[in-house]
C-alpha positions, 0 to 999 in steps of 0.5 A, a space after each residue: 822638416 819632418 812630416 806632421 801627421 795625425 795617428 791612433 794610439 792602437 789602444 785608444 779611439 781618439 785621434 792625434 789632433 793638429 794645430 787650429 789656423 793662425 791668422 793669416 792668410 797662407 791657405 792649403 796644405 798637403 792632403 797627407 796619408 791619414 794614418 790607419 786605425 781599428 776605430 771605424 770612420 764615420 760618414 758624412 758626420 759633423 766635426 766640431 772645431 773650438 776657436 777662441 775669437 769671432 767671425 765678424 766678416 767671412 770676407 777671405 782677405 778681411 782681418 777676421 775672415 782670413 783665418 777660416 778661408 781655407 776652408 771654403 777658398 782655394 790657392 794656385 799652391 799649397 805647403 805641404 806637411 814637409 814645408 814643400 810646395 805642392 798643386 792646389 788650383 795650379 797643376 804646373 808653375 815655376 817662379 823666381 824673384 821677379 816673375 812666376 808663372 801658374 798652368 790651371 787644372 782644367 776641372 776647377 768650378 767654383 762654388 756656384 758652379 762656373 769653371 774657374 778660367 785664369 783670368 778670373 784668378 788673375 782679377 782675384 790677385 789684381 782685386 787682393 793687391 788694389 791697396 785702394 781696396 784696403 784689405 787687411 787680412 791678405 797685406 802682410 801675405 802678399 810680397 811687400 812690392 808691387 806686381 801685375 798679373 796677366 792671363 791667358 785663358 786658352 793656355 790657362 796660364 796666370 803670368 805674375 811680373 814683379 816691379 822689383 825682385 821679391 825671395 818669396 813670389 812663390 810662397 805669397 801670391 801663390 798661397 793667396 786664397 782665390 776668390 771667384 767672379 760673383 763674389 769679386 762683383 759684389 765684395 761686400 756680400 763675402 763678409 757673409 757668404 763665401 764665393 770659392 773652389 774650396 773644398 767647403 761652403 759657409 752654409 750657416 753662422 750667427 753673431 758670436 757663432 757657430 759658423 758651419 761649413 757644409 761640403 761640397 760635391 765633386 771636388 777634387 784639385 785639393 792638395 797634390 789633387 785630393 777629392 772630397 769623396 774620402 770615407 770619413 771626412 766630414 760633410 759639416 765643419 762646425 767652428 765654435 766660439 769658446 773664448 775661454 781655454 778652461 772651457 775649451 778644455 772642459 769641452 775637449 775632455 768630455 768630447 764637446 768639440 773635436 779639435 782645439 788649440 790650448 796654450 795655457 796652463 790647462 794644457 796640464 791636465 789635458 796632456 797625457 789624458 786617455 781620451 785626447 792625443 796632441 800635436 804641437 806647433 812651434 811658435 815665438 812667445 813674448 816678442 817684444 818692441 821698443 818704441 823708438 819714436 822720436 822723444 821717447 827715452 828708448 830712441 836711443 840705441 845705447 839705452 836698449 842695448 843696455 835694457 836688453 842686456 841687463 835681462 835674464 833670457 833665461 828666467 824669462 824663458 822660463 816665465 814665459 813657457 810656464 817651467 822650463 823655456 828656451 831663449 828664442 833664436 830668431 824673431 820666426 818660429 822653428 819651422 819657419 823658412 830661414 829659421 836659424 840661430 841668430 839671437 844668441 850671438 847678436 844680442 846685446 850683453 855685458 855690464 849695463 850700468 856701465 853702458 847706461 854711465 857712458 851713456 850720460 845716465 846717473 843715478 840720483 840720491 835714491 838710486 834713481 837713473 837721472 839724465 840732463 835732469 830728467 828721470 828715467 820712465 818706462 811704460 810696459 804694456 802686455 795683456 794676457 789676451 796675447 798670451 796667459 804668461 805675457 804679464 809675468 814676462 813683463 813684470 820679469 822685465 820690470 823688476 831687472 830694469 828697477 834694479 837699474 834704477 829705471 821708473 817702470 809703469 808696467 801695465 797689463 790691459 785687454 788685447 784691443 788697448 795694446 793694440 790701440 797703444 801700438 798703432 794709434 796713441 803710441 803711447 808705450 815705450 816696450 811692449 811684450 806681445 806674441 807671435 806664431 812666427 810668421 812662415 816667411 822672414 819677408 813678412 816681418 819687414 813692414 814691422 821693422 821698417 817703411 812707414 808708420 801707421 796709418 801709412 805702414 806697419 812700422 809701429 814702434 818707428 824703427 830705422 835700421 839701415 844694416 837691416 834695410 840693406 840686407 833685406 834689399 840684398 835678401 829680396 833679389 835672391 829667389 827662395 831658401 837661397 836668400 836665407 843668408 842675408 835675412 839671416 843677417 838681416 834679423 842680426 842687425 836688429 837684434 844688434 841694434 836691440 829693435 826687438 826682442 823675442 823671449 822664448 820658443 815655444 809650441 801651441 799645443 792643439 788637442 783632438 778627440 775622434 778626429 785625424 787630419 794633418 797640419 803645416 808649419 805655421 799650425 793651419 789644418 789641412 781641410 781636405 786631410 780631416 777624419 772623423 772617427 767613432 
């Protein structure tokens, strides 16, 4: 992986930009080298950060508040720009499958000014993994099996024992946002003040934003221990609410905000502008499930195979990407541990309508597929709210499964009725959704496997034995040595057509007057921001 950094054009006095958090809870990043340029630093000045979703609850591992932790919450570790792993509140640590181990700094204090001790970070974990708690926004961080933590105070050591080995206790729990002992004995008041070590404090918000961070003095155990102290970095970090991405780039132009992520055809005009620079993160576009509920016509595999291989990746690719796209590898994003081509050879392909004939499918007098008398219906869901090209994907999708003789509702409504389909009515045979492509294979199992909502994840009711006994293999490996079985893991699902993602891509975030550093996944890295004239 290469470094990501933020640099100056020598002719212009604008700054490369990063990428704006995805959700989830991975905080931290390596502090990075900030890049030297001709136009002066700016103290203790105000950089102004476009999101494009409301804040309904600052609460670190909370659905809403994960997203901006890491600005005023620390964790034991943090990736770096190269997707290393290096210090955050721990100095020292060492993990392997079944078990790891954290030595704190001994100068950490929390945000009201008590030192942070190892058993308060061990009640954090403890309290972020009490599934009685029910909190969301930390579940699909934190390793898909369960663990206890200890502490020894006198050592300032933290002790993590897993109940069955898990590949990646490193880059979980060691990446999970501590929350300090006043906020953990009132929970609820985090959803409206933050009670970390982090590098910044909420110090102001209103309903639909802004949300501002003000920074704290005499930090310093940042990444690989950077300070608060750097000529140039910010004193306030104001995220506002801009829903709209022509607005956004409106904003970007006129230097309305400093930093934002567009995604969609705006990025025409803002790409190449004199005033902005880019960076872009890769991630997975139009990652698509088949619902496989029992009942549902698409719970026979021989009809998905079929489905999936009369498409075009290709077109779809292209749709998707808005010109010219390339058909995603793997179910992760480029940058993503384990990241390896996996689709292209295990996709299903060949003759569909033959496939769809041995499967007892025929057609009737008006070239309608017909099996045991009923016809075939699909109902396809997108929303534009996931992603401006996702619509099209799915009409794409629509017109190759028509030709098949298939009846397709395709329906394209807001993000919340998607989701309400998917973990509530179920009423979806294929949905095309997005994803940035979560940084660890581990993190999609609860899709792909376990139990249905409310009790999982596993929304589109998936079996897959092969993929359940890979990953059983994949997790008793520590680390990048268990790639190879989730590598074969992501094959059986796409063998067995479970899933499909569309096209890689790249979220394009654009920066005016700003210079910071980003790590795969796209998070900024708070403690690497600069502010220019």
């Amino acid at each position: 992986m290469h470094r990501r950094t933020a640099s100056f054009p020598r002719s212009r006095s604008v700054a490369v930009a990063a990428v704006l958090a995805v959700s989830g809870v991975t905080a931290g990043c390596d502090g990075g080298d900030v890049p030297s340029t001709r136009t002066p630093l700016v103290e203790e000045g105000t950089v102004t950060i476009a999101t494009a979703s409301e804040t309904s609850s600052f609460h670190p591992y909370s659905q809403f508040g994960s997203g901006l932790a890491r600005y005023a919450y620390d964790s034991l570790v943090n990736t770096a720009p190269d997707g290393g792993v290096v210090s955050g509140l721990a100095e020292k640590w060492q993990a392997g499958a079944t078990s790891a181990s954290f030595t704190l700094r001994g100068d950490v204090t929390c945000s009201d000014g008590s030192a942070l001790t190892a058993s308060a970070v061990a009640r954090s974990l403890t309290y972020a993994s009490d599934p009685r708690n029910r909190l969301v926004g930390v579940r699909t961080a934190l390793p898909g099996a369960p663990f206890t933590v200890s502490a020894d105070d006198t050592a300032r050591t933290v002790s993590v024992r897993m109940a069955s080995p898990y590949s990646f206790v490193l880059r979980t729990i060691g990446l999970v946002p501590i929350v300090c002992p006043a906020g953990l004995a009132d929970p609820a008041a985090l959803d409206r003040r933050t009670e970390g070590t982090g590098p910044y404090v909420l110090s102001g918000y209103a309903s639909g934003g802004p949300y501002t961070f003000t920074r704290r003095e005499g930090y310093a155990w940042g990444p690989r221990g950077a300070t608060n102290a750097t000529v140039g970095q910010p004193g306030r970090i104001v995220v506002s609410v801009v829903p709209q991405e022509s607005t956004v780039a409106n904003l970007l132009l006129t230097g309305g905000v400093n930093i934002a992520m567009v995604s969609g055809p705006d990025r025409a005009r803002l790409t190449g502008s004199g005033g902005l620079t880019a960076a872009e993160v890769p991630t997975v576009v139009g990652l698509t499930f088949f619902n496989e509920r029992a009942g549902r016509p698409l719970s026979d595999p021989t009809l998905r195979k079929a489905l999936v291989g009369a498409l075009d990746r290709q077109g779809l690719a292209n749709v998707a990407m808005g010109g010219t796209g390339t058909p995603a590898r793997h179910l992760t994003a480029e940058d993503s541990v384990c990241h390896a081509d996996v689709a292209a050879a295990n996709l299903p392909s060949g003759d569909a309508q033959e496939a769809l004939e041995g499967a007892g499918w025929t057609k009737d007098d008006r070239g309608r597929l017909v099996r045991d008398g009923r016809r075939l219906r699909l109902r396809l869901l997108s929303s534009a709210d996931f992603g401006s090209t996702l619509p099209s994907v799915a009409e794409l999708m629509a017109v190759s499964w028509r030709k098949l003789g298939a009846d397709v509702d395709l329906v394209s409504e807001s993000g919340n009725a998607v989701v309400q389909a998917m973990y509530q009515s179920g009423d979806f045979d294929v949905v095309v959704g997005s994803s940035p492509g979560p940084p660890l294979p581990a993190q999609l199992v609860g899709y792909f496997s376990g139990p249905a909502p409310s009790a999982g994840l596993n929304f589109a009711r998936v079996t897959n034995r092969t993929y359940d006994r890979f990953v059983r293999r994949a997790l008793r490996a520590p680390g990048e040595d268990s790639c190879a079985d989730w590598n074969r893991a992501a094959a059986a699902l796409f063998r067995s057509a479970d899933a499909l993602p569309v096209a890689d891509g790249t979220s394009t975030v654009y920066g005016n007057r700003t210079t910071f550093a980003v790590v795969p996944g796209g998070q900024i890295v708070p403690t690497s921001i600069r502010l220019h004239e």
